[in-house]
VEXSE-908897 format. One record per atom (N, C-alpha, C): x, y, z; residue number from 1; atom name. Coordinates in steps of 0.02 Angstrom, whole numbers, plus 32768, in hexadecimal, padded with zeros to 4 digits. Layout:
N
+------+------+------+-----+----+
|    u |    v |    w |   k |  a |
+------+------+------+-----+----+
|    X |    Y |    Z | NUM | CA |
...
+------+------+------+-----+----+
//
This chain:
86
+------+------+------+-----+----+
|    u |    v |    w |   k |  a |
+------+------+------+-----+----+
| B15B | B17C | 2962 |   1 |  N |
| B199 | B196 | 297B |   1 | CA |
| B18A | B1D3 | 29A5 |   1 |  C |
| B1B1 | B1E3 | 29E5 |   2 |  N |
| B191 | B21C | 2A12 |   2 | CA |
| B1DB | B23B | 2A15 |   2 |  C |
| B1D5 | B27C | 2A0F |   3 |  N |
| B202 | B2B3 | 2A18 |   3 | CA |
| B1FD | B2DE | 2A5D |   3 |  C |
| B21D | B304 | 2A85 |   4 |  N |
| B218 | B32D | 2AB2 |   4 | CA |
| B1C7 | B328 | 2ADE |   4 |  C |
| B1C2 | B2D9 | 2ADC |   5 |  N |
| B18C | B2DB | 2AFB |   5 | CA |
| B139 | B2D9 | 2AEA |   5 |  C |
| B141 | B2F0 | 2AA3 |   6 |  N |
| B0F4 | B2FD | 2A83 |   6 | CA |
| B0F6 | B2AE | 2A60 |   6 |  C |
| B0AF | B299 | 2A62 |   7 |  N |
| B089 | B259 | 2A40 |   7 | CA |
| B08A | B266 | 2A18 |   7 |  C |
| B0AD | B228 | 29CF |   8 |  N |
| B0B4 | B211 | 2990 |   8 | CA |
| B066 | B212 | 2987 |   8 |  C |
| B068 | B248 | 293F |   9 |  N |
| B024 | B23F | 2921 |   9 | CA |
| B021 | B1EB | 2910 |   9 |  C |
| AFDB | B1E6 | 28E4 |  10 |  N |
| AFD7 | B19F | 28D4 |  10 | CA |
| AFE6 | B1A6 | 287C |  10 |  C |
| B000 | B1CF | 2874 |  11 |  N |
| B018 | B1D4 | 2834 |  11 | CA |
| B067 | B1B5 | 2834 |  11 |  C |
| B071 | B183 | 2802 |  12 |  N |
| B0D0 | B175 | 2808 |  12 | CA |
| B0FA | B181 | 27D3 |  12 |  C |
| B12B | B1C3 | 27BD |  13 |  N |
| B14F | B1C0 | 2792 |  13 | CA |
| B170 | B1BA | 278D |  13 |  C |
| B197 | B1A9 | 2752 |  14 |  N |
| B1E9 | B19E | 274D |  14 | CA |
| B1FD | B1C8 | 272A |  14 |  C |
| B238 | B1F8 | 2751 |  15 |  N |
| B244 | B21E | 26FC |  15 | CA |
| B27A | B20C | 26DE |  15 |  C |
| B29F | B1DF | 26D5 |  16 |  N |
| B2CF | B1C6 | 26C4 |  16 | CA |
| B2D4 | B185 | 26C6 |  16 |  C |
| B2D7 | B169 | 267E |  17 |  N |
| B2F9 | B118 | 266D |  17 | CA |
| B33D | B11B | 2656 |  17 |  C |
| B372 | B0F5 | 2678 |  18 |  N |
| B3A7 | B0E5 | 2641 |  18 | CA |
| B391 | B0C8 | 261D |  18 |  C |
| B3B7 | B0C7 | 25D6 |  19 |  N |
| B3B5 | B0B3 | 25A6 |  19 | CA |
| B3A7 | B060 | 25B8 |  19 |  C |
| B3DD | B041 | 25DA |  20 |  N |
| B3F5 | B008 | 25D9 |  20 | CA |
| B3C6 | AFDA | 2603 |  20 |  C |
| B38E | AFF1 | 2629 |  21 |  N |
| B36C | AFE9 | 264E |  21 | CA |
| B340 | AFE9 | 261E |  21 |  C |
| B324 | B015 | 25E5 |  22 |  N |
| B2E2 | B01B | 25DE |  22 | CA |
| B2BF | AFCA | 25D3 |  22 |  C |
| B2FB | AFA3 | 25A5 |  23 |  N |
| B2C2 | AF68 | 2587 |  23 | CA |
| B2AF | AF36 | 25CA |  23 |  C |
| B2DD | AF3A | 2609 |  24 |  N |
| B2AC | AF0E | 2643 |  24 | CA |
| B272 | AF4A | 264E |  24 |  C |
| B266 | AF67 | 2644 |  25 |  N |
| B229 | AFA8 | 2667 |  25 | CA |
| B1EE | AF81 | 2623 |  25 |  C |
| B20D | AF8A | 25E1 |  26 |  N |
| B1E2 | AF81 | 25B6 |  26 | CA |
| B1C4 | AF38 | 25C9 |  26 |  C |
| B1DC | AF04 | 25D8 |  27 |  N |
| B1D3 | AEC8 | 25E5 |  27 | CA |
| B1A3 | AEC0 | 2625 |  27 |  C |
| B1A9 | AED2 | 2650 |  28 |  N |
| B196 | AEE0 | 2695 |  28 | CA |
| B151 | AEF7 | 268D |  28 |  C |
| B15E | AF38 | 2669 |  29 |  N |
| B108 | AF4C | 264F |  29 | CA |
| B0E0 | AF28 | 2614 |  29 |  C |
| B113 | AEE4 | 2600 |  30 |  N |
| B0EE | AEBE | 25D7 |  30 | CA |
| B0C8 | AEBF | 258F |  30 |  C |
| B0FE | AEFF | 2573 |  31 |  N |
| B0FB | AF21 | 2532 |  31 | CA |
| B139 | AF41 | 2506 |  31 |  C |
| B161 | AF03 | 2519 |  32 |  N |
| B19F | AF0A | 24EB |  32 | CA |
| B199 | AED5 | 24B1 |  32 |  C |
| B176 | AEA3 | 24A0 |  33 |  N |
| B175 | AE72 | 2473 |  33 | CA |
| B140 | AE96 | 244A |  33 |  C |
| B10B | AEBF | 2455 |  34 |  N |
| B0E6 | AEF5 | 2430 |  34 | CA |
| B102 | AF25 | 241C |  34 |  C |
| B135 | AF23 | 2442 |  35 |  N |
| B16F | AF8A | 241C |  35 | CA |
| B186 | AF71 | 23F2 |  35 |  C |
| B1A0 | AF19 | 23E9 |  36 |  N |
| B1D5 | AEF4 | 23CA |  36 | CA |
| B1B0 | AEEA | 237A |  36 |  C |
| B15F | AEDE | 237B |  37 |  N |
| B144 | AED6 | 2340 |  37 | CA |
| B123 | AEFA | 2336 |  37 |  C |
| B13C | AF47 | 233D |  38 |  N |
| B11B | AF7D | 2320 |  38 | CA |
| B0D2 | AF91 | 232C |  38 |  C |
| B0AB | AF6D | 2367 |  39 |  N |
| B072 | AF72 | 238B |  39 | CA |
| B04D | AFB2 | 23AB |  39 |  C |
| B09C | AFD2 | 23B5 |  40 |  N |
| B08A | B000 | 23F6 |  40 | CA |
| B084 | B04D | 23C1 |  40 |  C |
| B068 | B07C | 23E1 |  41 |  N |
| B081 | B0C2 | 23C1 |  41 | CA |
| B072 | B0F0 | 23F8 |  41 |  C |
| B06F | B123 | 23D8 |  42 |  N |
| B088 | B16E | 23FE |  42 | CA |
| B045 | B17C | 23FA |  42 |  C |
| B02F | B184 | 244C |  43 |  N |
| AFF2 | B19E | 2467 |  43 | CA |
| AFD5 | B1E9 | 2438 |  43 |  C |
| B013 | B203 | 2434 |  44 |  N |
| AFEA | B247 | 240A |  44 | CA |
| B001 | B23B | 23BC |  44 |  C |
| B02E | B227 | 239E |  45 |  N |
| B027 | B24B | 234A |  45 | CA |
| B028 | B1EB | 2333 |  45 |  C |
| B01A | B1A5 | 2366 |  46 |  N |
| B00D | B176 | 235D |  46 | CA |
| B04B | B146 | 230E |  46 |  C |
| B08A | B17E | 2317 |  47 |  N |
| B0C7 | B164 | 22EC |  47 | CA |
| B0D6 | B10D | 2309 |  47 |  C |
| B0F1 | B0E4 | 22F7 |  48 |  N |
| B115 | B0A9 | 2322 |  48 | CA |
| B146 | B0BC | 2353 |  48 |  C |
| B12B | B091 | 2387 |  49 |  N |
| B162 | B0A9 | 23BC |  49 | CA |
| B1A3 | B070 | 23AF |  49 |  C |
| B1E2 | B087 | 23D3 |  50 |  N |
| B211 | B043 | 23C2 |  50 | CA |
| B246 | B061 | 23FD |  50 |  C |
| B26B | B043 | 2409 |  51 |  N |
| B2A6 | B03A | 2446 |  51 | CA |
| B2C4 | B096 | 243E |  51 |  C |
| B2C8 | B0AC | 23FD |  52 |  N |
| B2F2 | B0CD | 23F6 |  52 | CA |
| B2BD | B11C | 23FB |  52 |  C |
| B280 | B11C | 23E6 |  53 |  N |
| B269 | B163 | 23F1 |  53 | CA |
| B240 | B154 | 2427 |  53 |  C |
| B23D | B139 | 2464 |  54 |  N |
| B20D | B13A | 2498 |  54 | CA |
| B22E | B184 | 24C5 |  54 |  C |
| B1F3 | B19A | 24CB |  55 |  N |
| B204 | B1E4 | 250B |  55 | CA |
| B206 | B1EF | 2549 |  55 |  C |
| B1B7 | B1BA | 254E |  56 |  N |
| B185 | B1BF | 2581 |  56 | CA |
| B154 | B18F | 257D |  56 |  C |
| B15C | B16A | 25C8 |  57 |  N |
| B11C | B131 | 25C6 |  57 | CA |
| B0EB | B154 | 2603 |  57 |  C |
| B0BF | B154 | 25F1 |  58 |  N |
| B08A | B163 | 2639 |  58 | CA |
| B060 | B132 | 2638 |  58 |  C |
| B014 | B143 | 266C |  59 |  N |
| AFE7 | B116 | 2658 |  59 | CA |
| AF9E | B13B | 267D |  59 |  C |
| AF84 | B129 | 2641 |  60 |  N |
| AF40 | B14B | 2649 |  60 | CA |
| AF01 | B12B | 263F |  60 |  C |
| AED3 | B131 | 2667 |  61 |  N |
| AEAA | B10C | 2669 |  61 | CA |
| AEB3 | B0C0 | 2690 |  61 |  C |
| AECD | B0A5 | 269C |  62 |  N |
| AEEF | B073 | 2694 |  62 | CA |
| AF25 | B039 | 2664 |  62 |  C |
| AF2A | B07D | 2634 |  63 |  N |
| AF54 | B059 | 2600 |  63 | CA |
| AF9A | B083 | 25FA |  63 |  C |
| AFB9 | B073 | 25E3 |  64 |  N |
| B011 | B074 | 25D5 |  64 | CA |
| B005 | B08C | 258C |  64 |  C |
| B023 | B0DD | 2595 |  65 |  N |
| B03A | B0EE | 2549 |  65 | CA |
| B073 | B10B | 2550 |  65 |  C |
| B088 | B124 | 2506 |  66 |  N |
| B0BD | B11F | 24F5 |  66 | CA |
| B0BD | B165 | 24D4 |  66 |  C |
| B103 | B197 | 24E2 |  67 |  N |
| B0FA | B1CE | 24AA |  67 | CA |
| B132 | B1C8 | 2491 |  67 |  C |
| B140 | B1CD | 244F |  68 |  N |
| B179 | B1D5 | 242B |  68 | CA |
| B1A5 | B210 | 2432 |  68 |  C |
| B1E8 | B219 | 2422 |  69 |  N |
| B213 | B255 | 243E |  69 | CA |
| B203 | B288 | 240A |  69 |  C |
| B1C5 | B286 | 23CD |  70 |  N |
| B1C9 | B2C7 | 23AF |  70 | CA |
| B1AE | B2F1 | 23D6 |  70 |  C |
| B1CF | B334 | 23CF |  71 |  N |
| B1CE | B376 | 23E1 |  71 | CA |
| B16C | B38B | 23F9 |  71 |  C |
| B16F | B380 | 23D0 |  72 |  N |
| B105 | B397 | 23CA |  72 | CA |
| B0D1 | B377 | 240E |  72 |  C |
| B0FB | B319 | 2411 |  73 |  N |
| B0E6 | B2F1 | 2420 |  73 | CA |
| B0EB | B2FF | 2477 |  73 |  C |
| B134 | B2FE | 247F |  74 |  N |
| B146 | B31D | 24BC |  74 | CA |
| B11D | B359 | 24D7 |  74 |  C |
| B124 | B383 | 24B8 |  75 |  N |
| B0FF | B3D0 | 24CD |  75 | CA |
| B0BD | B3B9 | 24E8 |  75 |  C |
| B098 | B389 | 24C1 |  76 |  N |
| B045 | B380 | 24C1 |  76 | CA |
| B042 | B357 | 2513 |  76 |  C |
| B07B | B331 | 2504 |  77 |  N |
| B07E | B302 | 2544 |  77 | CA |
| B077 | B322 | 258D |  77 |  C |
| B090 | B35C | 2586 |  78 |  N |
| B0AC | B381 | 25B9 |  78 | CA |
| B06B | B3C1 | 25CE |  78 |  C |
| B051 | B3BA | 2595 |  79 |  N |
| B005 | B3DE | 25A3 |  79 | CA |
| AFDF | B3C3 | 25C1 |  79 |  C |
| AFD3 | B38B | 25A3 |  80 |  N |
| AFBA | B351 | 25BC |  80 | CA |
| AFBE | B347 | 260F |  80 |  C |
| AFF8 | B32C | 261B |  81 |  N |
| B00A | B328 | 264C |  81 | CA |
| AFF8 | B373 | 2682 |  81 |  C |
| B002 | B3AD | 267E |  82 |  N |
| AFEB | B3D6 | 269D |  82 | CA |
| AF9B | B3E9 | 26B9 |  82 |  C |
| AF7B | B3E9 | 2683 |  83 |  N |
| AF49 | B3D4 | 2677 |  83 | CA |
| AF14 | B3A5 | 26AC |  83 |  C |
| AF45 | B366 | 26BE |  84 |  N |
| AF30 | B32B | 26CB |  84 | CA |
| AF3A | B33C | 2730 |  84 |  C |
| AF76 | B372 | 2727 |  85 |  N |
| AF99 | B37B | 277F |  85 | CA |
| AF54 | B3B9 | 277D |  85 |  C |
| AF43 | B3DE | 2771 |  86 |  N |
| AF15 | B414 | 276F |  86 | CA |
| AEEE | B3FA | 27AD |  86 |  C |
+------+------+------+-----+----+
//
C-alpha cells in the first residue's frame, strides 16, 4: 500500500479484523479447522487459541502465529514486534 508517495515496505499489516470477517481470514490462512480442534496456541504463554481470545495473527519466520488477548501476551507481542522494526 503507498501513501503520499513513499514505497510500501515489504512488510504487510493489518490492524484490524472485524469480527465477522475473522473466520474467512482464518480459513484463507488455512488454520481455522486447527483453532476449531484446539491445535493452535498463543505464541507467547502457548494457552489454546479459539475464535473468542485471538488478538493478533502475525507471521514469522514463515509461519502464522497467534497471540491470545491476555494482557502479558499482548505487551510481549508488541516488544516483539518493535524489536523486529528496529
Amino acid at each position: 500500500m503507498e501513501s503520499d508517495g513513499a514505497k510500501s515496505e515489504s512488510k504487510e499489516y493489518v490492524d484490524v479484523i472485524h469480527e465477522k470477517d475473522l473466520k474467512d481470514i482464518l480459513i484463507k490462512l488455512e488454520i481455522f479447522e486447527s483453532i476449531q480442534k484446539n491445535e493452535v496456541f498463543c505464541y507467547i504463554c502457548k494457552n489454546v487459541i479459539n475464535l473468542e481470545n485471538i488478538c493478533a495473527i502475525f507471521v514469522k519466520n514463515g509461519e502464522i502465529h497467534i497471540i491470545c488477548g491476555e494482557n502479558h501476551c499482548y505487551s510481549e507481542f508488541l516488544k516483539l514486534k518493535e524489536d523486529e522494526d528496529d
